[in-house]
C-alpha positions in Angstrom: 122.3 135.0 117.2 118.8 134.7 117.7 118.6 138.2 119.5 120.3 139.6 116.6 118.2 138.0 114.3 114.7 139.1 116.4 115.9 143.2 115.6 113.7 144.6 113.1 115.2 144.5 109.1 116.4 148.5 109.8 118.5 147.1 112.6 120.0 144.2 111.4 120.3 146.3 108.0 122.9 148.7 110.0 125.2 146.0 109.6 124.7 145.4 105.6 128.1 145.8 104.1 129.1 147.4 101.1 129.6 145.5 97.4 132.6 143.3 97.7 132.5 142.2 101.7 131.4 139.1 102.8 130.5 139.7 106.2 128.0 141.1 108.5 124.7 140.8 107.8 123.3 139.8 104.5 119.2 139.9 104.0 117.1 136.9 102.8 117.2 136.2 99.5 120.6 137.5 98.7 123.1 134.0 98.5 121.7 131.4 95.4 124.3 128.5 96.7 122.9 126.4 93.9 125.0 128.8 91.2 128.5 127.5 93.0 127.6 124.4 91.3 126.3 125.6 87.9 122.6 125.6 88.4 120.2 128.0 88.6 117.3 128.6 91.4 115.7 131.4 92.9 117.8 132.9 95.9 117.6 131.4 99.2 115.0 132.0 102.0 117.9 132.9 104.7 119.6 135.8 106.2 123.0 135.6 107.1 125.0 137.2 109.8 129.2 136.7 109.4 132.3 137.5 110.9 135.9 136.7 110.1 138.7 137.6 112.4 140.3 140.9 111.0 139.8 143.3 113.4 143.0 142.5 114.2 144.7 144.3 111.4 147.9 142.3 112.2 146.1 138.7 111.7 144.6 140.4 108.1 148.2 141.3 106.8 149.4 137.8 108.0 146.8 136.1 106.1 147.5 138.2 103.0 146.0 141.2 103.5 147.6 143.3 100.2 146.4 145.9 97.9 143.3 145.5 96.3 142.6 143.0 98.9 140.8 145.6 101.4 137.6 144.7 100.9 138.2 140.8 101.7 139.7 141.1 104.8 137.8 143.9 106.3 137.2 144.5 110.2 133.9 143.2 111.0 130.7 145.1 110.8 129.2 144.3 114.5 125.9 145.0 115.6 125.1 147.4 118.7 122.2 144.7 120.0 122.5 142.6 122.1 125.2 143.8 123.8 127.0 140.8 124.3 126.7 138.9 120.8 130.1 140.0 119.9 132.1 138.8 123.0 129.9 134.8 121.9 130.6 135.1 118.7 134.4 135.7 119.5 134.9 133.0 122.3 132.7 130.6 120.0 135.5 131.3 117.4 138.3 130.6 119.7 137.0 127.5 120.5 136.4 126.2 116.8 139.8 127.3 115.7 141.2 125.3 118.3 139.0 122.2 117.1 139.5 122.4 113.7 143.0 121.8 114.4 142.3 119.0 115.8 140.4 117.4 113.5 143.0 118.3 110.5 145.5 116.8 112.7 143.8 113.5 112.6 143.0 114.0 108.6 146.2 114.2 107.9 146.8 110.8 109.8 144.1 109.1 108.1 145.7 110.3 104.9 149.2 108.8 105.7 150.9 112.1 106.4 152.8 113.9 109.3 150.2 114.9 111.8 151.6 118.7 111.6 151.1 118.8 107.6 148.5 121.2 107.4 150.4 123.5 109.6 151.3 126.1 107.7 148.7 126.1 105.1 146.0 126.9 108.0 147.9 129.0 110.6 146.8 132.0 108.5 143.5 130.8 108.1 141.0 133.5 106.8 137.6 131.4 108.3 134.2 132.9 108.7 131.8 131.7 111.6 128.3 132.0 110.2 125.0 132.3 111.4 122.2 131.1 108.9 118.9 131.7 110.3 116.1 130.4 108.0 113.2 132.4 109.6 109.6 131.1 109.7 108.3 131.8 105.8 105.0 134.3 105.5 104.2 133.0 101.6 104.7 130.1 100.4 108.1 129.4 98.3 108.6 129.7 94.3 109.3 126.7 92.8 112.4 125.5 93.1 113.4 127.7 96.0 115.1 126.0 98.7 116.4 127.5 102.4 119.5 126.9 101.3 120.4 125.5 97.4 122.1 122.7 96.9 125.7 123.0 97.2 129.0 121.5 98.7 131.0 123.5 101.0 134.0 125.5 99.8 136.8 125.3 102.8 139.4 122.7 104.2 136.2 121.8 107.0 133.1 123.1 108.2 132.2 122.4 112.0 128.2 122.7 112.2 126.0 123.5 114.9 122.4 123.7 114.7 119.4 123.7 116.8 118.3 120.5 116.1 114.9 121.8 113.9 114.6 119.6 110.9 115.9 120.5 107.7 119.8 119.4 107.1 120.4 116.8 104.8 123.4 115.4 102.6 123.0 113.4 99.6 124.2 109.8 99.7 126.3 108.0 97.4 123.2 106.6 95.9 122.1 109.6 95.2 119.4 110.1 97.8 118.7 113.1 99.7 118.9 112.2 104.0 118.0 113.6 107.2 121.6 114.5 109.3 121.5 112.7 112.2 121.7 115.5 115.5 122.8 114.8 118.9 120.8 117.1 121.3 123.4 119.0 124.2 120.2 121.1 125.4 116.1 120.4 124.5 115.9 123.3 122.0 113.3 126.0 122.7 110.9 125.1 120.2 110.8 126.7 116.4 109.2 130.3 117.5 111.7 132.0 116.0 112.8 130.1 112.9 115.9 127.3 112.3 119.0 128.5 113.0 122.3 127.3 112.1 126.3 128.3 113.1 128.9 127.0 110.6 132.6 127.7 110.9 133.8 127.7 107.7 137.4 127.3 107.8 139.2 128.2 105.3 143.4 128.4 104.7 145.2 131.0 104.3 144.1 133.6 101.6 148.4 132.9 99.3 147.7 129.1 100.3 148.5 126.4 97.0 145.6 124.2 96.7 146.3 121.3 95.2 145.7 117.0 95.0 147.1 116.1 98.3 150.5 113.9 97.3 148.8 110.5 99.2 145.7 111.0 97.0 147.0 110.5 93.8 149.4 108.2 91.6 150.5 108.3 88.0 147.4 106.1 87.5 145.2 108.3 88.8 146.4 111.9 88.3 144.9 114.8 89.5 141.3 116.0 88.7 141.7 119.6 89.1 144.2 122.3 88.2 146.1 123.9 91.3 144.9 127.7 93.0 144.7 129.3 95.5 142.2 129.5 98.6 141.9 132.9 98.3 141.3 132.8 94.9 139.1 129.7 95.2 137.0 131.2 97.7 136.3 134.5 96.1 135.1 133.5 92.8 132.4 131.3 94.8 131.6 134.1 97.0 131.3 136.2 93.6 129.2 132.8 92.0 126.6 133.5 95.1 126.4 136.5 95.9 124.0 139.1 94.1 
């Protein structure tokens, strides 16, 4: 990722998609993540590079690949440099899909369901793994303008890396803004080439009902939120976001 990200903006731009796909790379100041969540900012100092897992065109009709859906499940738009980003990025994916099963097995134990209950709504899954790189800045931010807005995630989980740089935080229930504890694997190689970041975003399948899981509410405490659909769901945010 941080080869990909090093190529000049002409490059990395070879892998801009067109209006309407959410994936390959996307240039700073493009995503305003603060808009998912009603408010309004200037657009966020990072550039974006994101695949999916349609390539295979039999995994895109499985997860509800239909008319007028073309543009959402798209193949991937890879880079030509380096040469061996997409074979990482793929075997990165294959692990995390086999992790995030994991931990939704044990979420659904924790919420007093069968550990398999989540089965079928993920086995489609239409996830992206994302790289976020939040380059080294050349002016000095607008006000209000933030690496990444404030925001909650949009998925069923999202399994972080990052390279330990400061900068990730979550607000408390207090209401206070914190610094995410990080557990080093390697001594990163200092900050020469910016923060970076690689989320898996997983997500269920594209058809999947959303809805107040059955242990989570009662008649005295109904659901909060209307039923949808992930794919729907996911879509109007990326819409929300996007410019």
């Amino acid at each position: 990722a941080r080869g990909f990200f090093a190529l000049p903006l002409e490059e990395k731009l070879r892998c801009a998609p067109t209006p309407g796909i959410h994936r390959g790379y996307i240039p700073m100041e493009s995503t305003t993540l603060a808009r998912a969540s009603g408010k309004e900012t200037p657009p966020d100092l990072c550039e974006v590079f994101s695949v999916n897992r349609f390539d295979d065109p039999d995994a895109a009709r499985r997860a509800g690949l239909r008319e007028g859906r073309e543009a959402f499940f798209a193949p991937n738009l890879w880079p030509a440099q380096p040469a061996d980003l997409r074979q990482a990025f793929e075997a990165y994916y294959a692990a995390m899909e086999g992790l995030a099963n994991h931990l939704l097995g044990l979420m659904a134990l924790a919420l007093g369901l069968d550990e398999d209950w989540f089965d079928d709504k993920v086995r489609n899954h239409v996830t992206s793994l994302t790289a976020n790189h939040y380059p080294q800045l050349e002016h000095p931010p607008a006000p209000g303008q933030l690496r990444r807005g404030e925001h909650t995630d949009w998925g069923s989980l999202t399994i972080l890396h990052h390279d330990g740089e400061p900068g990730l935080q979550v607000r408390s229930l207090d209401g206070a803004w914190v610094d995410v504890p990080y557990v080093g694997v390697v001594v990163p190689a200092g900050n020469a080439g910016g923060r970076l970041a690689i989320a898996f975003f997983h997500q269920p399948a594209y058809d999947a009902r959303i809805e107040c899981i059955p242990t989570c509410t009662s008649p005295d405490d109904p659901p909060r939120h209307p039923p949808t659909t992930s794919g729907e769901w996911i879509e109007s945010m990326l819409e929300r976001t996007t410019d």
